[in-house]
C-alpha positions as CSV (number, residue, x, y, z in Angstrom):
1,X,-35.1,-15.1,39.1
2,X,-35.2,-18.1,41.4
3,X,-38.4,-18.8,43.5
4,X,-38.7,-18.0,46.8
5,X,-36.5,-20.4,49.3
6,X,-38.9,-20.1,52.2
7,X,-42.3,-18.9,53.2
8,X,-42.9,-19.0,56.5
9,X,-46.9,-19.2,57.0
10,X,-48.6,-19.5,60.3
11,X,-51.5,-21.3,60.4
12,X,-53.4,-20.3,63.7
13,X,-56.3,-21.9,64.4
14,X,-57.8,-19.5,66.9
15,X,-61.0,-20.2,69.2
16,X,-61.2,-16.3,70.1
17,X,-63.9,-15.4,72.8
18,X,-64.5,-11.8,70.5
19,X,-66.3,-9.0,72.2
20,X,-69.8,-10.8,70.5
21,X,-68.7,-14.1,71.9
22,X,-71.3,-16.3,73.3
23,X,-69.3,-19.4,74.1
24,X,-68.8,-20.4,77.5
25,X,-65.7,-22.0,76.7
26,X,-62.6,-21.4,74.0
27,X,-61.4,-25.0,72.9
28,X,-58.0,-26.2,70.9
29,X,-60.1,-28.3,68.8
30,X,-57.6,-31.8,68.6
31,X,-55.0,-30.0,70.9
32,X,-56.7,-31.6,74.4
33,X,-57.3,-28.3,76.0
34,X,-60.0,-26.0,76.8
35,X,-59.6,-22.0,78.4
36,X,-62.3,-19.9,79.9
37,X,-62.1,-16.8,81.7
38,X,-63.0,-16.7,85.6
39,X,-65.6,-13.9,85.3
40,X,-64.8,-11.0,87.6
41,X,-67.2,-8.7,89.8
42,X,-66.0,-5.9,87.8
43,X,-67.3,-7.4,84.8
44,X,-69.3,-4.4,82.9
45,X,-71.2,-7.2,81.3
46,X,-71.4,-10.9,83.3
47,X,-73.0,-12.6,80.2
48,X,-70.2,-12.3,78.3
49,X,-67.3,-14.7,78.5
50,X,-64.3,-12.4,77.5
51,X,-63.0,-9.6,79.9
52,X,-64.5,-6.6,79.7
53,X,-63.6,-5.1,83.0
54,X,-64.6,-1.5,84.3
55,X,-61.3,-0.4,86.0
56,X,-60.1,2.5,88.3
57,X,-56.8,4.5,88.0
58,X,-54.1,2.7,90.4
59,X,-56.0,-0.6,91.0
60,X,-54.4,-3.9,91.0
61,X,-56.5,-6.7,90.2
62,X,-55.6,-11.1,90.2
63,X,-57.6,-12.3,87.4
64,X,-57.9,-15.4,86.6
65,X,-58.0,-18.3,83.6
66,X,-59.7,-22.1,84.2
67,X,-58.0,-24.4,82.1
68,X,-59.1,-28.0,81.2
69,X,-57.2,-30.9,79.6
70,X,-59.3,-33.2,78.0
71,X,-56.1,-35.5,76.7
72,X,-54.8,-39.1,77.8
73,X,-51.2,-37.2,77.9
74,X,-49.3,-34.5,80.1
75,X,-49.5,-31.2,78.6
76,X,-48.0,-28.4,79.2
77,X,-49.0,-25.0,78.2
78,X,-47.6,-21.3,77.7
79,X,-50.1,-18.5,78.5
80,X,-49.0,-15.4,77.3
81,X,-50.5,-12.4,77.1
82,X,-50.2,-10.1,73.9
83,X,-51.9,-6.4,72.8
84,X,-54.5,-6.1,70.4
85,X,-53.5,-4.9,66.7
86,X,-54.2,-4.8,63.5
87,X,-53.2,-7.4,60.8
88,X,-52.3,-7.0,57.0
89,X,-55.7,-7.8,56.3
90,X,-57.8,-5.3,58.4
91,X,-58.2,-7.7,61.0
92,X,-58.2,-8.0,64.7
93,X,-55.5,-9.9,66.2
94,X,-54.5,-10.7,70.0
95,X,-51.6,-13.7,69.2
96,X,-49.1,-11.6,67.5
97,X,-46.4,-9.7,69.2
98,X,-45.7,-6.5,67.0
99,X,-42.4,-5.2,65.7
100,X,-42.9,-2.2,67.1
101,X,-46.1,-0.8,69.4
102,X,-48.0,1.5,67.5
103,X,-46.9,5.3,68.3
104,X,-50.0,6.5,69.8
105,X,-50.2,3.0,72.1
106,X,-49.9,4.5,75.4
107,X,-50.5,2.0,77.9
108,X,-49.7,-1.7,76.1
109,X,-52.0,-4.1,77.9
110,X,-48.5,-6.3,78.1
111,X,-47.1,-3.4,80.6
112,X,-50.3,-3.4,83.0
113,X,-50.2,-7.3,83.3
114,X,-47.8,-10.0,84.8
115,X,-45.6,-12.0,82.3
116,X,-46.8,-15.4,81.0
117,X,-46.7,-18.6,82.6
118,X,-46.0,-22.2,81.9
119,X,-48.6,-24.6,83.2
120,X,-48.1,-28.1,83.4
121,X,-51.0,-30.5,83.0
122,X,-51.9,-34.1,84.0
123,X,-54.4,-36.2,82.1
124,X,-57.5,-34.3,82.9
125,X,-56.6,-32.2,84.8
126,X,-58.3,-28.6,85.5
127,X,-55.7,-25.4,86.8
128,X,-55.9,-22.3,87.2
129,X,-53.5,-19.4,86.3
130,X,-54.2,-16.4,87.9
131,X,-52.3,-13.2,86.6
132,X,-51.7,-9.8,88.0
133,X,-53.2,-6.9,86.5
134,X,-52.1,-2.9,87.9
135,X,-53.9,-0.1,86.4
136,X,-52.2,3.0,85.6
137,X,-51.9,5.9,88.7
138,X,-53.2,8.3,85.7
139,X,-56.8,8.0,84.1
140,X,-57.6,7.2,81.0
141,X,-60.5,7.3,78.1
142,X,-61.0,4.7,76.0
143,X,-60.0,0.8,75.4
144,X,-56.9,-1.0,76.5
145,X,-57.2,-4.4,74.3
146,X,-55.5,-7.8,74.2
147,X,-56.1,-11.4,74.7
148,X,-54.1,-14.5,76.4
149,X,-52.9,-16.9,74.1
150,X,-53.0,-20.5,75.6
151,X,-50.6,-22.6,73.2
152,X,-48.8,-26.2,73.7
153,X,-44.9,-25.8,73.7
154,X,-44.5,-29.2,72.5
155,X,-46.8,-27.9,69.8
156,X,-45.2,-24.7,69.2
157,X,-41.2,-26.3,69.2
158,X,-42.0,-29.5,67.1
159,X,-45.0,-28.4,64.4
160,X,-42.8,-26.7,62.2
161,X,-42.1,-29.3,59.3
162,X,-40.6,-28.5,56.0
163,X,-41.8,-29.3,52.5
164,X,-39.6,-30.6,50.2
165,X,-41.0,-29.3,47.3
166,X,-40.6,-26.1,46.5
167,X,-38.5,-25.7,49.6
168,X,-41.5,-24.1,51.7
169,X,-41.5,-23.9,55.4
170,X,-44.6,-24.3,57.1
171,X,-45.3,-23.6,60.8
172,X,-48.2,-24.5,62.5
173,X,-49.2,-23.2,65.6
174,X,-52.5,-24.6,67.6
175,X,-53.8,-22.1,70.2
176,X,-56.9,-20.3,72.1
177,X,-57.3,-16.6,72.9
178,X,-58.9,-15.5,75.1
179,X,-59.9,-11.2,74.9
180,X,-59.5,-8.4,77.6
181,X,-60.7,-5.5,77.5
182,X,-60.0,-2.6,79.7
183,X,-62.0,1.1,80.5
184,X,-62.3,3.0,83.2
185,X,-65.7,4.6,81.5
186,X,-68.3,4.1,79.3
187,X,-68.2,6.9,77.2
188,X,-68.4,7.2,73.4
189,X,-65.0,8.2,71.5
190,X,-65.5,9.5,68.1
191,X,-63.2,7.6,65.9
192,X,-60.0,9.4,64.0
193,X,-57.9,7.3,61.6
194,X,-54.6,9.3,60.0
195,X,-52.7,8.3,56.7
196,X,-49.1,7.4,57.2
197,X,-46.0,6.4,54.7
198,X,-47.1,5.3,51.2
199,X,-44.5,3.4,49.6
200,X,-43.5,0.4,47.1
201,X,-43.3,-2.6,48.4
202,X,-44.2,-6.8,48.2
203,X,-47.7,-8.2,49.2
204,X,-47.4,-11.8,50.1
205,X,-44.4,-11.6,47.7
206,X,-46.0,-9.7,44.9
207,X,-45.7,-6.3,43.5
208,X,-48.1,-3.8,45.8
209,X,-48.2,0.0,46.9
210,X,-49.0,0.0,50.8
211,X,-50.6,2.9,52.2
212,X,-49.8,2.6,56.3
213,X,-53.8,3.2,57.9
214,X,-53.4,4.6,61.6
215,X,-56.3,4.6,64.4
216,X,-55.4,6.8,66.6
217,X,-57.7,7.1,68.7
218,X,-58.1,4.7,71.8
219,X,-61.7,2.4,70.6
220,X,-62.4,-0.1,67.7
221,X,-63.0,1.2,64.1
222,X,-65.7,-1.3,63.2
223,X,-67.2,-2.2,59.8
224,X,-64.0,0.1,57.7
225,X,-64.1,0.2,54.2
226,X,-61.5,1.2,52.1
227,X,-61.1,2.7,48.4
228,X,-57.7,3.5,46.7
229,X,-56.1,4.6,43.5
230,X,-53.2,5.4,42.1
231,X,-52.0,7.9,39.3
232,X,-49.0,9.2,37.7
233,X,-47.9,12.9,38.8
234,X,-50.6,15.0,37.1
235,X,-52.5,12.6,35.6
236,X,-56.2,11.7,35.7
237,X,-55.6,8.2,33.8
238,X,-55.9,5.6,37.3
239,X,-53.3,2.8,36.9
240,X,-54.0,1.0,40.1
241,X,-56.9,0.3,42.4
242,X,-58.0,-1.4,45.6
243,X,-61.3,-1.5,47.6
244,X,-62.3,-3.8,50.7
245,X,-64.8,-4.2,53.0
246,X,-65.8,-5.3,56.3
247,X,-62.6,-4.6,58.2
248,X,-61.9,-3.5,61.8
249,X,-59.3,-1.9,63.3
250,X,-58.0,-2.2,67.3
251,X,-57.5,0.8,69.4
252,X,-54.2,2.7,68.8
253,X,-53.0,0.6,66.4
254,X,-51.7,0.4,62.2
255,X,-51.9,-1.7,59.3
256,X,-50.4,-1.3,55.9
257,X,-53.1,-1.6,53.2
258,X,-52.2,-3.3,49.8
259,X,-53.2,-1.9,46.5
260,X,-51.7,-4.6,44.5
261,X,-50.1,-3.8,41.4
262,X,-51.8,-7.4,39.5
263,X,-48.3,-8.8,38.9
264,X,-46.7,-5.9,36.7
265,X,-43.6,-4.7,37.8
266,X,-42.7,-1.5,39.6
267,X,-41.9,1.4,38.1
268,X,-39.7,4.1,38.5
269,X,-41.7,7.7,39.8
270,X,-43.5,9.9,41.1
271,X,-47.2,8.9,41.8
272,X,-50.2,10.4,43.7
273,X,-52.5,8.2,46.0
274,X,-56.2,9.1,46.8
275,X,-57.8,7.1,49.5
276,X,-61.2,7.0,51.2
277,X,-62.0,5.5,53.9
278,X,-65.6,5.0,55.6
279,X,-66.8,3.4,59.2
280,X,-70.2,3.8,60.1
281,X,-71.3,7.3,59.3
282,X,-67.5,8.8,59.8
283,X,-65.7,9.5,56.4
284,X,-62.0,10.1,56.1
285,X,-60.6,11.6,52.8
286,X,-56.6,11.5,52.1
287,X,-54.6,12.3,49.0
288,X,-50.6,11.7,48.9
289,X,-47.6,11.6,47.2
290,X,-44.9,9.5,47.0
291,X,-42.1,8.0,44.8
292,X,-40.2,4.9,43.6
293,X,-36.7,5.1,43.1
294,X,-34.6,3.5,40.3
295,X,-33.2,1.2,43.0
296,X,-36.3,0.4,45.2
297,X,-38.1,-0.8,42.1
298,X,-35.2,-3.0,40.3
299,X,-34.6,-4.3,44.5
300,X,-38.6,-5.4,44.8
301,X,-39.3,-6.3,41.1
302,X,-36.0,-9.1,41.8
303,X,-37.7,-10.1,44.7
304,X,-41.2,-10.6,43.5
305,X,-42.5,-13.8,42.0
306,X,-44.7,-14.9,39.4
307,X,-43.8,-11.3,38.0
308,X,-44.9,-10.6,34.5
309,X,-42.1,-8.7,33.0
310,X,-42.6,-5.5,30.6
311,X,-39.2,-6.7,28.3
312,X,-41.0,-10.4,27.6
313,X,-45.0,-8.9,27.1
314,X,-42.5,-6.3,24.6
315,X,-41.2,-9.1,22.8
316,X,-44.1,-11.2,22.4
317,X,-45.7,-8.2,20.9
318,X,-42.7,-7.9,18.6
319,X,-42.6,-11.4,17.8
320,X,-46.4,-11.4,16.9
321,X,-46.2,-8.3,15.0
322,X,-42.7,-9.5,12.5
323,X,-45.3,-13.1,12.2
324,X,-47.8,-10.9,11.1
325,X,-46.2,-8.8,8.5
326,X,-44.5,-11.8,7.3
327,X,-47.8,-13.5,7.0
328,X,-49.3,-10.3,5.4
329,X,-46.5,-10.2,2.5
330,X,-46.2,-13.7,1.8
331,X,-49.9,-13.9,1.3
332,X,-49.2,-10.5,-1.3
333,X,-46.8,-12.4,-2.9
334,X,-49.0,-15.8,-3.6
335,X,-51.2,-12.8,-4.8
336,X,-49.1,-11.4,-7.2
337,X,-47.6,-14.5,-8.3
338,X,-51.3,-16.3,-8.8
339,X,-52.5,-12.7,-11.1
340,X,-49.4,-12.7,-13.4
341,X,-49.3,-16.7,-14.1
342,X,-53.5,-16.4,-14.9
């Protein structure tokens, strides 16, 4: 099986203003730039530095985004806004644009705000870009999340260099985000997370079972921990596992979490799943089943690297096991041999 041709890997360097921010200002560290948020009155909370704005239904707000160069060169920045998800590893994330909007999303921040802009700026020069935000008519409870990502376009088109060596692509991509948060109250919603599709598949191109985790409910799931195992149909014997800690999850939103399978390859069956899940003081207990076809497992074991394959750990057992007896009976036969000439 040949190696993988290309990898793309994004390296984002993010200065975030989070929801426990206490910068004043996000900087591109190197990139020449610096973003901060024009605090509104609406503002639930004017000490901190990201949006957290109390809305109503209907209203239609500017808000607005200070941004600095500090550079000896012409810049010029896209400022795009994106919703808040969930990644592959439990975390929070505002610079991604999904595949597909989680099912229980109802209003996408993206929909309630003006598209992004270009900005153009001289050697140290300060703009502003002010975009439109328009509530829905209908009331809401809970969170509508996302964050502005402030990037260089010369940045984004030209940072994306290939490695000759192993024929990996890299792409870098330099940028600042900057949170929002909506709510039209302050009340407490009691968090719900639902268990999706289980199914084979490849975990930063490794053999992996991925259980799809859903929040459906429209507020953060904060300080998630996760247990998981695996077993045959009927069995009690556990043949995979998988715990993390200190995840979080974004309103409305889905990840699929990994129980890796340590490099063995997939097999063909029917399996149960048992997972637990704990945030705070809520506990959430699931239990499914699900199978791997003859095809899905010979498709993903082909694509898989550094896969240790069950035919070569057979015949290196083989092959040490014929040394062996050979070993065992040619030491019999100096035996034998030494007795009858004494």
């Amino acid at each position: 099986m040949t190696f993988f041709k290309t990898i793309k890997y994004c390296l984002t360097i993010v200065f975030m203003v989070t929801l426990i921010s206490i910068c004043d200002r996000a900087y591109a560290d190197g990139m020449g730039y610096s973003v901060q948020a024009v605090i509104p009155e609406n503002q639930i909370d004017q000490s901190k530095t990201y949006f957290d704005l109390k809305m109503t239904p209907g209203q239609t707000q500017n808000i607005e985004l200070e941004i600095k160069s500090s550079s000896e060169e012409t810049l010029n920045l896209a400022v795009v806004p994106y919703i808040g998800t969930t990644n592959q590893n439990g975390e929070l994330e505002y610079s991604v644009e999904p595949e597909k909007n989680d099912s229980t999303l109802v209003y996408p921040i993206t929909r309630l705000i003006s598209g992004q802009q270009k900005v153009t700026l001289k050697p140290k020069e300060t703009k502003r870009v002010t975009f439109t935000l328009k509530m829905p008519k209908k009331a809401f409870e809970g969170k509508i999340v996302g964050g502005f990502n402030v990037y260089d376009e010369a940045n984004d088109a030209t940072n994306e260099s290939k490695s000759k060596k192993n024929d990996v692509q890299i792409k870098n991509v330099f940028s600042v985000v900057i949170g929002i948060q909506l709510r039209e109250n302050l009340d407490k919603i009691k968090p719900e997370l639902k268990l999706n599709t289980v199914k084979a598949s490849l975990f930063n191109y490794r053999t992996a079972i991925t259980a799809n985790i859903q929040n459906i409910k429209s507020d953060f799931v904060k300080d998630l921990a996760v247990t998981a195992k695996i077993r045959k149909n009927g069995s009690s014997k556990v043949l995979y596992e998988a715990e993390k800690t200190e995840m979080a999850m974004a309103p409305n939103s889905n990840f699929n979490f990994p129980i890796s399978l340590e490099n063995q390859e997939l097999a063909a069956g029917s399996y149960d799943l048992e997972i637990v899940a704990h945030s705070n003081e809520d506990e959430w207990a699931f239990t499914k089943k699900f199978t791997i076809s003859d095809e899905e497992a010979a498709r993903l074991n082909e694509e898989a690297v550094e896969l240790e394959h069950e035919t070569s750990n057979k015949l290196i057992w083989i092959i040490s096991l014929a040394v062996g007896l050979i070993t065992i009976l040619l030491l019999v036969i100096f035996f034998l041999v030494w007795r009858r000439r004494k």
